[in-house]
VEXKOLLUM-809474 format. One record per residue (C-alpha): residue in three letters; x, y, z. Coordinates in steps of 0.25 Angstrom, whole numbers, plus 5000, padded with zeros to 4 digits. Each point is the difference from the previous one (the first is absolute). Layout:
N
alaXYZ/...
***
This chain:
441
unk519947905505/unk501049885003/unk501450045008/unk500749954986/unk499150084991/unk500550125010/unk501449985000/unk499949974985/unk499650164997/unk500750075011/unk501349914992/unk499350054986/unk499750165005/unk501549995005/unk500849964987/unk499150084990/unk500450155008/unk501649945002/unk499949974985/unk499350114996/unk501250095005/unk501049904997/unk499750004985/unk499550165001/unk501450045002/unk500649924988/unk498950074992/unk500550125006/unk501549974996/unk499849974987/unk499350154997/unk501250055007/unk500649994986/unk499750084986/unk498849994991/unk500049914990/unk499249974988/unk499749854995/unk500150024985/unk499649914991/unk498849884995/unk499149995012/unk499849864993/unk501349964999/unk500150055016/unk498949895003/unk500649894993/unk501350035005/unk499249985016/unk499349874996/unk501249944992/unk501350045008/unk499350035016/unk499049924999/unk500649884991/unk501450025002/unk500549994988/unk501550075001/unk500149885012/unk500049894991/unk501450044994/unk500549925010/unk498949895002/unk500449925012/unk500050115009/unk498650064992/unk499349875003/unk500449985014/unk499750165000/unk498549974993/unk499849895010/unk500050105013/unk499350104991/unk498749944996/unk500049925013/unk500150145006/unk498750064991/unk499249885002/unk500149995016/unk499650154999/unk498649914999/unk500049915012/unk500550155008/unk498950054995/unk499149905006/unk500750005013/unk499750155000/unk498649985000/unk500149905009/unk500750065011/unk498850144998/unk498949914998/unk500149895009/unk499949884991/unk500949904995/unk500349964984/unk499150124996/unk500149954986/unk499849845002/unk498849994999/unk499750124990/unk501049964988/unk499649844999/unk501149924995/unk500750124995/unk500550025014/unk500649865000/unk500750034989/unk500650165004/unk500549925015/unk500649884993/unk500750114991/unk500450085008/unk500849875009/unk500749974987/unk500450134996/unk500450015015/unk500849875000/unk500750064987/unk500350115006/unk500749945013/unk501049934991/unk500250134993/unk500250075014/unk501249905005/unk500649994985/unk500150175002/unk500649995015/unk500949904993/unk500450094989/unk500250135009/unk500749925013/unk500749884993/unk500450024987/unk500050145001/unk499950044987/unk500950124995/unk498950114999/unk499549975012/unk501350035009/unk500350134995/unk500350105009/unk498750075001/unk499349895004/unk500849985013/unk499250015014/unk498850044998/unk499649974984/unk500549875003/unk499249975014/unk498750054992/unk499849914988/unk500349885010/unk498950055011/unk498950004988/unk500449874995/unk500149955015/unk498550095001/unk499649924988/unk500249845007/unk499250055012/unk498950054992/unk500149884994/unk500149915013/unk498750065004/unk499149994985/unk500349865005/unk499849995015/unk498650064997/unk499649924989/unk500349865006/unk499550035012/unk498850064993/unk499849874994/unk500249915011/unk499150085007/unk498949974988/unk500249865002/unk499650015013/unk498650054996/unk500150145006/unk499050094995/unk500950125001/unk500949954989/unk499449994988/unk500449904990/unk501250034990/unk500049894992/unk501349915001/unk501250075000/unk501249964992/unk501250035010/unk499250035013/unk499449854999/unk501449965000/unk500450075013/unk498749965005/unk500149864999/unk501649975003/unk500150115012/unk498650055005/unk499349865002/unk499449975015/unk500150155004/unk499050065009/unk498950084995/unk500650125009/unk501549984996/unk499550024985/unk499050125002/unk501650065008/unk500849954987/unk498850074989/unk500050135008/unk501650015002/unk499949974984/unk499150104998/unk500550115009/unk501549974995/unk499650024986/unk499250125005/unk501150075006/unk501249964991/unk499250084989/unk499850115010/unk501550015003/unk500249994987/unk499150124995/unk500850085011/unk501349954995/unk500050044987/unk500350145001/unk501349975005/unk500349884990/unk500350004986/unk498949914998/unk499250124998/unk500249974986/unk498749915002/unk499150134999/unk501050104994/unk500449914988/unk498850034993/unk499850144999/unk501550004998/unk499849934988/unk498950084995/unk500750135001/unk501249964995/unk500650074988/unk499649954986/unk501350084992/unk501149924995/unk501149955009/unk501050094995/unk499350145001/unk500450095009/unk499250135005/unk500650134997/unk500050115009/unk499050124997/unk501350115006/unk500949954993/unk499349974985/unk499750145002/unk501550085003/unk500349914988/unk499050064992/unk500150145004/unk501549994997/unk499649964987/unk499050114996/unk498949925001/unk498650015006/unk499749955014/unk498749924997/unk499649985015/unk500150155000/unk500750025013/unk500850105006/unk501549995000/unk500950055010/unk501149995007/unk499849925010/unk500549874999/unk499149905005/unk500449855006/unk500149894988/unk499649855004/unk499749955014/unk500650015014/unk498949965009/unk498749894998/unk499650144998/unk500450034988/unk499649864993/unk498749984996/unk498849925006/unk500449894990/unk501349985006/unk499550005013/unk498949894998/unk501049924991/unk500949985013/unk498749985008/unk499749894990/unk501549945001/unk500049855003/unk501350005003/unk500249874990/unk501550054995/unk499749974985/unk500350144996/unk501250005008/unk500549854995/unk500050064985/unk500550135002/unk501450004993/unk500650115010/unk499749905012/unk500349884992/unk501450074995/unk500250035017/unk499650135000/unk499350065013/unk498550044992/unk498849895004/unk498850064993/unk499249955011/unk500750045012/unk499750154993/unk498749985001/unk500249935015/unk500750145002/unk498850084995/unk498949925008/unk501050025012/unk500150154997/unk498650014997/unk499549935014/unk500950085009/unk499650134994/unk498649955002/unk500149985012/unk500750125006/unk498850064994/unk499049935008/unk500750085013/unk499250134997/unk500950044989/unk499850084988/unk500349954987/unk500350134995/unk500850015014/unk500849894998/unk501549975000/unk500649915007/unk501550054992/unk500149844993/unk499649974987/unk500049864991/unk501550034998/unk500049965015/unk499749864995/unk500449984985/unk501650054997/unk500450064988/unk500749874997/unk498749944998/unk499250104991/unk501350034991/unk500149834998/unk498850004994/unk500049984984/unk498750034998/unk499749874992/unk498749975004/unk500249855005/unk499450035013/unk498650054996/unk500049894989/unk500349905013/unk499150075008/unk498749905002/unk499250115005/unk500450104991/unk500750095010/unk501150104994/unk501350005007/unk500650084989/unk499150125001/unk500550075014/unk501449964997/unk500050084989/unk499450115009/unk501049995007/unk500950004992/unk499550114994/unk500250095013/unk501449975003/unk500350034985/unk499250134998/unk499850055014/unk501249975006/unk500949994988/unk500649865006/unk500349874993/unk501249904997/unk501250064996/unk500049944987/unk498650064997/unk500250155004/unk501150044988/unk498949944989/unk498850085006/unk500950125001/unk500549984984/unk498649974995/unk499650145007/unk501150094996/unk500549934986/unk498649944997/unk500749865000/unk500549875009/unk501550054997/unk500750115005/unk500450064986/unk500350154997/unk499250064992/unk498549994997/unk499549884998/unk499650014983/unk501150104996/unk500549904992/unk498950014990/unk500150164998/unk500749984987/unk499449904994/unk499150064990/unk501250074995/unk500749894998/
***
């Protein structure tokens, strides 16, 4: 076994136990909240995956940013290929596992891949552009200051050096070929690296091109392994939680709305009727709505996991739009906060049972926030992933309304008429009393 081949699976061994616990502990975060039932056409779940995760569909409701998106995307799937091989590569020893395995097909899969690459650089600098330069309004929100902001532009600067190296490795690789070196089997002409090879890597030495392939080789290697160990900590997590976000992703009508079991059924024993869950009612008054990741569902959890951070929920939401504190996606920002330091305090030997650390998400969401909502759905209909924002600000509205008893000013005489008078005005007298005599007259 060769000193590379070593190096190789020591490197290999090491970033599959780190990610193993990286993403184990996001798996463990998101079973921190409720259970939840995916309800609905298994069917429709599927074509849901292979038309909006896989095909981005919802993206292409603004096009130029979908196709630039699409770009880096299939150029993301189809290099999975040549990683692939480079894997092998690096356990087995050899070089271009599959050159001479495939045929022409192999020509075909590389030159691909450097068009897609290509496509997919220009993409790159045209979103560094957007984000830095012209600095479009959804992307200098408040939220996305310092960190949020430093992450999208350290992928895409992740995403020129892969890029850098696909190419360093192929021309050299090629220019190597040409020099008739058994080790490098033939590839077949191609399309971009020819170009390099011929304006910039002529007269070389044959051991100043074996340093320029394996630099290519090793810095495509281990940009991919920095970026496996990246993810958890970047929202580009939405690469491998997008999909089952998607699947899960409820199949009811925008406008729906869960009731509450408690309280469907105090109203239904104050009206005489039967309790068909048939549980016990007492006096104890139980906690309505969500305080804590905790008390959301596993749903929520994932959908802030699965947040891109694209600010198209936020951009159509009519509080924000109107100047109103509430961004839909700096909830779920706050929830994926919440989520990973709750998580981690965990990980230092404490009980989850145990545990209380006296904060709660109303540490990072303000009443001004949830209260702004108008729970009119543009933020899911925006949402290209299909994430709910609504669904835990509604939660917690829910606890600050029936739990605490707080809410605007403006609300609280309403809710208090429609309990006592049985409508929105406060009017003596019940509410239908002005149809006793009716059937007398």
């Amino acid at each position: 076994m060769s000193l590379q081949q070593i190096v190789f699976l020591i490197l290999f061994i090491a970033v599959v136990f780190l990610a193993y616990r990286s993403y184990g502990r996001i798996i463990k975060a998101i079973k921190l909240g409720k259970s939840y039932t995916a309800e609905g056409s298994k069917g429709q779940r599927w074509k849901n995956v292979f038309l909006v995760a896989f095909g981005q569909q919802k993206m292409f409701k603004r096009w130029i940013p979908a196709l630039l998106h699409l770009f880096i995307y299939v150029a993301f799937l189809f290099t999975q290929i040549e990683l692939v091989e480079i894997i092998i590569d690096g356990v087995s020893g050899h070089h271009r596992f599959f050159a001479d395995k495939i045929g022409p097909l192999y020509n075909v899969i590389i030159n691909f891949i450097e068009i897609l690459s290509v496509l997919a650089f220009v993409s790159t600098l045209i979103f560094l552009w957007r984000r830095n330069l012209l600095k479009i309004p959804r992307f200098v929100k408040p939220e996305m200051d310092g960190w949020p902001r430093l992450d999208a532009n350290l992928i895409l600067i992740g995403e020129i050096i892969l890029i850098f190296g696909i190419f360093s490795m192929n021309s050299a690789d090629l220019a190597l070929q040409n020099l008739a070196d058994s080790h490098y089997p033939d590839t077949g002409q191609l399309l971009i690296s020819s170009l390099v090879f011929e304006n910039l890597l002529q007269g070389m030495s044959q051991s100043s091109l074996i340093v320029m392939e394996r630099f290519g080789w090793w810095l495509h290697l281990s940009v991919v392994f920095g970026f496996i160990l990246y993810l958890p900590y970047s929202k580009h997590l939405h690469i491998l939680f997008a999909f089952p976000n998607v699947y899960f992703a409820s199949l009811k009508a925008r406008g729906a709305i869960e009731n509450m079991p408690v309280i469907t059924n105090e109203v239904k024993s104050m009206m005489g009727l039967t309790d068909e869950t048939g549980s016990e009612i007492t006096d104890e008054l139980p906690e309505f709505g969500a305080k804590d990741v905790t008390d959301l569902s596993w749903k929520n959890i994932l959908d802030a996991y699965s947040c891109t951070e694209c600010g198209r929920c936020t951009s159509v939401c009519p509080a924000n739009l109107t100047g109103k504190k509430l961004s839909p996606r700096k909830i779920l920002m706050d929830i994926r906060d919440r989520s990973t330091e709750i998580i981690t305090q965990l990980d230092g030997s404490v009980k989850e049972s145990d545990f209380d650390d006296g904060k709660s998400l109303f540490d990072y969401i303000s009443e001004e926030e949830i209260f702004a909502c108008t729970t009119c759905n543009a933020c899911v209909e925006a949402c290209p992933v299909m994430i709910d924002p609504l669904s835990p600000i509604i939660e917690l509205r829910r606890y600050k309304l029936l739990t605490e008893s707080k809410g605007p000013s403006e609300w609280m005489p309403m809710y208090n008429a429609i309990e006592n008078n049985g409508a929105v005005w406060q009017m003596p007298g019940q509410r239908f009393d002005w149809a006793n005599n009716l059937e007398s007259n």
